[in-house]
Legacy VTK file of the C-alpha trace (Angstrom):
# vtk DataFile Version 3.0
C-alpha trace
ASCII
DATASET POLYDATA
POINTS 83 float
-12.773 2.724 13.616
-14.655 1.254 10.989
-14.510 -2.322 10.091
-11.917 -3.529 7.149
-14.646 -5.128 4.685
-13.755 -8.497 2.899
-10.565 -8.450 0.694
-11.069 -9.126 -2.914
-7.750 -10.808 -5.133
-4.644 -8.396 -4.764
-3.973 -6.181 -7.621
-0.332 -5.991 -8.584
1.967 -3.036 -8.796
5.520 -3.656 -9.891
7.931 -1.628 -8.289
9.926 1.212 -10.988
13.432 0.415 -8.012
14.471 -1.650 -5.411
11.326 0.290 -3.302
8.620 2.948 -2.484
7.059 4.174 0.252
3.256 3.757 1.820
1.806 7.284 1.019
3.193 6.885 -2.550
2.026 3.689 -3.023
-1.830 4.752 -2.200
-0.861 7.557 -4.646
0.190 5.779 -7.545
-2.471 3.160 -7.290
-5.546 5.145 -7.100
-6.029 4.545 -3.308
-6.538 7.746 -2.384
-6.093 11.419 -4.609
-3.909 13.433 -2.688
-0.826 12.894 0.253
-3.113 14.093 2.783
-5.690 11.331 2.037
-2.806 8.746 2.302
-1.424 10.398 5.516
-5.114 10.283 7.064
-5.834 6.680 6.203
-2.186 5.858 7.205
-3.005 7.560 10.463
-5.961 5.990 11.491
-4.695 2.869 10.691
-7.110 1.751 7.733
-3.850 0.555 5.949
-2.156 -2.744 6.540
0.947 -4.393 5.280
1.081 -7.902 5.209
-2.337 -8.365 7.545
-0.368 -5.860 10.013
-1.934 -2.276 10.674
0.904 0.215 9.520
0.617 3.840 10.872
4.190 5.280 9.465
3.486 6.678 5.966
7.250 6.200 5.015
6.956 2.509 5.192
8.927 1.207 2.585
7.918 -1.185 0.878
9.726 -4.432 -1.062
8.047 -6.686 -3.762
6.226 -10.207 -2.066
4.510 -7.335 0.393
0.702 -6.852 0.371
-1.071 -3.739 1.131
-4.297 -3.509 1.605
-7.098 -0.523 2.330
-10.573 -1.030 3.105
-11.578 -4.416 0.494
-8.891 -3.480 -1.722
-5.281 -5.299 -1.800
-2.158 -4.438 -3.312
0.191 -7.075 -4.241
3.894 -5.171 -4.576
6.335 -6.550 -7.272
10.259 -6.358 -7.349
10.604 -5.048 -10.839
13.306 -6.103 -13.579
16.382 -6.347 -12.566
18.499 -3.184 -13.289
21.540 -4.199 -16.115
LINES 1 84
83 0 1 2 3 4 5 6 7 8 9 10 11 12 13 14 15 16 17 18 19 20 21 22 23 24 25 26 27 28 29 30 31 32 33 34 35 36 37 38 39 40 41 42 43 44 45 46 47 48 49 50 51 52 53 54 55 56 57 58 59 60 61 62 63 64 65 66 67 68 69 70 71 72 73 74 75 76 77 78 79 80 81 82
């Protein structure tokens, strides 16, 4: 397994709900291009949550968590509050 390079400052991504999971968060940020990419990453444990390696691609996620792949880091958002 390859060394995680340096992070650089977290990007955010505000949550749409209360949630979202792993895979679709690598999806919808750019991460990676398909489900299998995410699922491989996820796998091989390139992706961590909160400095933790995460190997379950249906991790859901909350807003205050941090994912990050490789040098990249995702800061996740709660979103507005529904009403």
């Amino acid at each position: 397994m390859k060394p995680l390079k340096p992070a650089t400052a977290p990007q955010p991504f505000t949550l749409r709900g209360e949630l979202i999971t792993l895979d679709a968060l690598l999806k919808a940020t750019g991460l990676v291009g398909s489900g299998g990419e995410a699922k491989l990453l996820i796998t091989e444990g390139q992706v961590r949550v909160d400095g933790e390696v995460e190997t379950r691609r249906g991790r859901k996620l909350r807003g205050g968590e941090t994912v990050q792949v490789g040098g990249t880091q995702v800061q996740v958002q709660a979103g507005p509050a529904p009403g």
